[in-house]
C-alpha positions, 0 to 999 in steps of 0.5 A, spaced: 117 473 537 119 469 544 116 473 550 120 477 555 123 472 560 127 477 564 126 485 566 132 489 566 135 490 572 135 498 570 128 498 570 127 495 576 131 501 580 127 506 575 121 503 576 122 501 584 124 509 585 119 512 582 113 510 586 112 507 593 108 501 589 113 500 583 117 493 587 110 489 587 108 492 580 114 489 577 113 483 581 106 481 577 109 484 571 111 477 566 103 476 569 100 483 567 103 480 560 101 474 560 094 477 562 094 482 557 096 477 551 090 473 552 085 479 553 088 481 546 089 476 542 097 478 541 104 475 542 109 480 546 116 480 544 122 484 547 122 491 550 124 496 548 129 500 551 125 502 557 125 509 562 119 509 567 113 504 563 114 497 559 114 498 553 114 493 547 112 491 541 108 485 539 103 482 534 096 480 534 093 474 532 092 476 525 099 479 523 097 485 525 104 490 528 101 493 535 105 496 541 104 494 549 104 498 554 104 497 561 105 502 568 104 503 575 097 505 575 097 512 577 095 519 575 099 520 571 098 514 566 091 516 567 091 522 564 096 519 558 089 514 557 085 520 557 089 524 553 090 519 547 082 518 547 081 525 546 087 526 540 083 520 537 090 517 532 090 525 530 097 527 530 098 522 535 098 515 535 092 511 536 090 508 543 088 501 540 085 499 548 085 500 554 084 500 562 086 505 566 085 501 572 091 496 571 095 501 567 095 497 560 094 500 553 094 497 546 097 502 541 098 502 534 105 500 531 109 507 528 113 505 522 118 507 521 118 510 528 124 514 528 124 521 532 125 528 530 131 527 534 134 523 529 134 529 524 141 533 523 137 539 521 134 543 526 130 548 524 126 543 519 125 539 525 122 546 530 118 546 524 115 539 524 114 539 531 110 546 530 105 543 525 104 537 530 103 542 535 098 545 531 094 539 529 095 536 535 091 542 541 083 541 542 078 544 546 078 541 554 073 535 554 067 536 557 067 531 564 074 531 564 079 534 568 086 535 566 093 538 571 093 545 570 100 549 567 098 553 574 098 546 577 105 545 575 108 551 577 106 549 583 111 544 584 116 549 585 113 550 592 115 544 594 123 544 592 122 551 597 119 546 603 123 541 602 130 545 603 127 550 609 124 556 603 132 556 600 133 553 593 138 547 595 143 546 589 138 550 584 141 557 583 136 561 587 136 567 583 134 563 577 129 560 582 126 567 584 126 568 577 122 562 574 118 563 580 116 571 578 115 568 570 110 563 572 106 568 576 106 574 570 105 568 564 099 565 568 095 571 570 096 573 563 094 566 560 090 566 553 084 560 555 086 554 555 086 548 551 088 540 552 096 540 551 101 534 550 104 536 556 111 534 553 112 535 546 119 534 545 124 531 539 123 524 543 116 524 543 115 525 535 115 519 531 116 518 523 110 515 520 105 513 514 099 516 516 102 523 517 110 525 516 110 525 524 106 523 530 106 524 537 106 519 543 107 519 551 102 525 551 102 527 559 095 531 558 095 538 560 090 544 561 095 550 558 094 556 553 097 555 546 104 557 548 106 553 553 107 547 549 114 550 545 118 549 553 119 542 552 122 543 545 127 548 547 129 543 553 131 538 548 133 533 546 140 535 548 145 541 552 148 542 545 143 545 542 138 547 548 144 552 551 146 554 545 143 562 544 143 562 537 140 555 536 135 557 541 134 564 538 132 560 531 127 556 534 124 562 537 124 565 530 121 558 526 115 557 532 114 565 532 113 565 524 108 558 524 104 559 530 104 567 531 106 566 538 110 572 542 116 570 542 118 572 549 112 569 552 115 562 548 121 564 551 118 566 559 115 560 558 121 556 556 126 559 562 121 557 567 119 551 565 126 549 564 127 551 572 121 547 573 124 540 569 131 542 573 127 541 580 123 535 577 130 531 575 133 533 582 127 531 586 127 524 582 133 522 582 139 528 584 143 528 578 141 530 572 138 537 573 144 540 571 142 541 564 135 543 565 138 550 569 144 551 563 138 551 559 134 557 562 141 560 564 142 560 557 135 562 554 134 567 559 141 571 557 140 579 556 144 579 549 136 577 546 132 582 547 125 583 544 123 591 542 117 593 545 114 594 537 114 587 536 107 586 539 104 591 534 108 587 528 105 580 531 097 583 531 099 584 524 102 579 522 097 574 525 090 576 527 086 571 530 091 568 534 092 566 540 095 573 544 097 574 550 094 579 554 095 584 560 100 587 556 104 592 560 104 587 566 107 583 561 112 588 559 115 587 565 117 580 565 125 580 565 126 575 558 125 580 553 130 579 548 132 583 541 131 579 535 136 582 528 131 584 523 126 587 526 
């Protein structure tokens, strides 16, 4: 594999908007290459398609197929560094080396590598993505600290500083809306665990070792059922607008993890408004699909019955509950389910 000679200009202005050091990174990146093939004995080839890091595959002295990874040194990628450590290859992909310091990492190579997205069922590929989930959720490490889910929520203050206590483009009821969800589930949180942060049909790749794994993990300290929001936001507005699709996952994930399923769907909605305003903060377009996506999960034609709770207790006992039940009675997402 020859080594890259030139970086996409796309990803430059990505790379450029991103981060007020992104320029001088990208000047020293043919340089963090050239370090990074020496410091471990690989050969890089061309990227692949890129987004915010440098991504490409390469191969070590002995043959071996693995992927390089660089970015911008950052919180961020500090805590995907750590995250992988903590997940040690079990349903994710196994982080070979690392410095946190300059923003490298040496992954595993995942073959055939391509993703959940790429499956024409959906119902099979919610499932899949669940047993990832499942594998996937450990005990916070001990000494390590981790964005919390409340952190998170927080972001949505500033979108009010930045537009004087409005909402800007976003729907202000549908911000309020969000708003009063973060507070209800987070004050009724189950004990936190270490999440992905973003697991989503792009993030799960086909393997050998396992049917499927994960990349890109964010590292979040959250309950259980918080991970599902980033899977009913994807992988694209056709199915993540779409009630009956939505209605569907609802049931699949309901059925695999025992999660209620208008908790997974509060949680969906909010995070959802929550994507919209990190896309708009990011780069002004694109957000518009994230607020169609709680429009059409926090639609009134879904409601829960009360009862359900009951059912679920039975149905699972030993998962993870929500608690405070009456105040969660009062979270404006219920839904009504046919069968139940």
């Amino acid at each position: 594999m020859a080594p890259i000679t030139e970086i996409p200009e796309s990803f430059k202005r990505t790379v450029s908007g991103a981060s007020t050091s992104g320029a001088a990174w990208l000047d020293s990146l043919p340089g963090l290459i050239t370090e990074c093939e020496s410091r471990w004995k690989i050969t890089a080839g061309a990227p692949f398609a890129l987004s915010f890091n440098y991504v490409a595959p390469a191969l070590t002295a002995d043959g071996q197929s693995v992927v390089l990874k660089l970015g911008v040194p950052s919180s961020e990628l500090a805590g995907e560094i750590r995250t992988l450590q903590s997940y040690a290859g079990s349903a994710a992909v196994r982080l070979l080396d690392s410095d946190e310091g300059r923003g490298m990492m040496l992954l595993e190579r995942i073959e055939p590598g391509y993703t959940l997205a790429s499956l024409a069922d959906d119902e099979r590929a919610t499932r899949a993505a669940a047993q990832v989930m499942r594998d996937l959720w450990k005990p916070l490490p001990p000494n390590t600290r981790f964005p919390t889910a409340a952190d998170w929520a927080g972001d949505l203050a500033k979108l009010r500083k930045r537009f004087d206590g409005g909402t800007g483009p976003l729907p202000t009821d549908l911000v309020g809306q969000a708003e009063g969800l973060f507070r209800d589930l987070l004050s009724s949180a189950e004990p936190s665990v270490l999440l992905h942060g973003d697991l989503h049909q792009f993030n799960i790749l086909a393997a050998r070792r396992r049917p499927w794994l994960a990349i890109d993990p964010k590292g979040l300290a959250g309950e259980p059922a918080y991970e599902v929001g980033a899977l009913l936001r994807n992988p694209d507005p056709r199915l993540s607008t779409d009630p009956k699709v939505q209605l569907r996952r609802i049931e699949v994930l309901h059925e695999e993890l025992g999660f209620a399923k208008d908790r997974m769907l509060s949680w969906g909605v909010a995070q959802a408004v929550l994507s919209a305003w990190w896309t708009l903060e990011d780069s002004a377009t694109g957000w518009q699909r994230h607020c169609a996506c709680a429009e059409s999960t926090s639609e009134p034609t879904c409601r829960i019955q009360i009862g359900e709770t009951v059912e679920r207790r039975r149905r699972f006992p030993g998962k993870y509950w929500r608690r405070g039940s009456e105040s969660n009675r009062r979270i404006n997402v219920l839904r009504t389910f046919p069968g139940h």
